[in-house]
C-alpha positions in Angstrom: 89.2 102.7 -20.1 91.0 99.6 -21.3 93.9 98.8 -23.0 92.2 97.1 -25.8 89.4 99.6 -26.1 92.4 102.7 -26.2 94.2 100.4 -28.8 90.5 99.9 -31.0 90.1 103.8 -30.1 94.0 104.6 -31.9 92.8 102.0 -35.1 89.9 103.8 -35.8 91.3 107.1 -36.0 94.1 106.2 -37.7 92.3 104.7 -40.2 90.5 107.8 -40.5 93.3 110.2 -40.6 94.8 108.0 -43.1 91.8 107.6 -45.3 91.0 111.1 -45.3 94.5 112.8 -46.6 94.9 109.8 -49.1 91.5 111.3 -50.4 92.7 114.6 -50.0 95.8 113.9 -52.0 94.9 112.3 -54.8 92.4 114.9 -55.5 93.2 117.5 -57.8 93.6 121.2 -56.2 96.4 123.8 -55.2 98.9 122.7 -52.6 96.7 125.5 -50.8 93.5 123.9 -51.1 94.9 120.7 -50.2 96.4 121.4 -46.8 92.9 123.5 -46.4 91.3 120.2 -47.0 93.5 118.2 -44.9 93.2 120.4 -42.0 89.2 120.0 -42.2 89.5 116.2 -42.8 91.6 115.9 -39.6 89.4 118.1 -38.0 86.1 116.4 -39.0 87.7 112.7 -38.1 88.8 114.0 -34.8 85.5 115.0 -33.8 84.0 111.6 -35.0 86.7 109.7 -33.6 85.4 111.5 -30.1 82.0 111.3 -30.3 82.7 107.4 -31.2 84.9 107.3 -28.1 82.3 108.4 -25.8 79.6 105.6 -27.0 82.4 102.9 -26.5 82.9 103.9 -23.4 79.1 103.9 -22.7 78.8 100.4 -24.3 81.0 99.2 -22.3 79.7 100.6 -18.9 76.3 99.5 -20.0 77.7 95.7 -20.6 79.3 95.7 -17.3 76.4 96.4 -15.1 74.6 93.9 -16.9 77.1 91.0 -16.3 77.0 92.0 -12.9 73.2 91.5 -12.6 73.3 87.9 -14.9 76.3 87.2 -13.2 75.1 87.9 -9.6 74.5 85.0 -7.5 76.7 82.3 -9.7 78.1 80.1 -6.8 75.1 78.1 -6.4 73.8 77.2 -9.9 74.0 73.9 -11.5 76.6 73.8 -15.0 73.4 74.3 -17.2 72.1 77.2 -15.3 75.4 78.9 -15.9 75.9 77.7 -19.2 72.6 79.3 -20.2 73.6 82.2 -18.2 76.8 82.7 -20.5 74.6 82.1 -23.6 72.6 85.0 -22.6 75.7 87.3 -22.3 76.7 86.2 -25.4 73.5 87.5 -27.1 73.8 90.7 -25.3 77.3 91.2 -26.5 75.6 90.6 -30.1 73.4 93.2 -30.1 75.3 95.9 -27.8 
C-alpha cells in the first residue's frame, strides 16, 4: 500500500479514536462506565477503520488497472488524444 494511502489510513482512525473518547468523556457516567464505553468506542472504530482500509485498498487496485487500459498504447497519440485521455481519468478518479 502506499505511503500516502497508510498516512490517510492513520488520519482517519485517529480522528476516530479521538472523536470517540472525547464523546465518551464528556458524557456523564461512572469512571466504570466510561472506560467500558471507551473500550467499545475503540473497538467499534477499529473495526470501521478496517473495513474502510480494505475498500481503499480496492479503490485503489481498481484505478490502477484502469490507467493501465486508458493509458495503454500512449506513444503514438497526438497531444489532444492524450489530453482527452487524461480528462477521462480525471472523471474516473471523481466518481471512484
Amino acid at each position: 500500500m502506499e505511503d500516502s494511502t497508510k498516512n490517510i489510513l492513520i488520519a482517519a482512525g485517529s480522528g476516530i479514536a479521538v472523536g470517540a473518547i472525547l464523546g465518551v468523556l464528556f458524557a456523564p457516567s461512572s469512571g466504570e462506565e466510561t472506560r467500558e464505553k471507551i473500550a467499545s468506542k475503540a473497538h467499534d472504530a477499529k473495526d470501521t477503520l478496517l473495513e474502510k482500509k480494505d475498500e481503499i485498498a480496492e479503490n485503489i487496485i481498481g484505478l490502477q488497472g484502469k490507467m493501465k487500459t486508458l493509458f495503454k498504447d500512449t506513444k503514438n497519440l497526438t497531444k489532444e488524444e492524450l489530453e482527452s485521455k487524461i480528462k477521462e481519468l480525471e472523471e474516473i478518479i471523481k466518481t471512484a
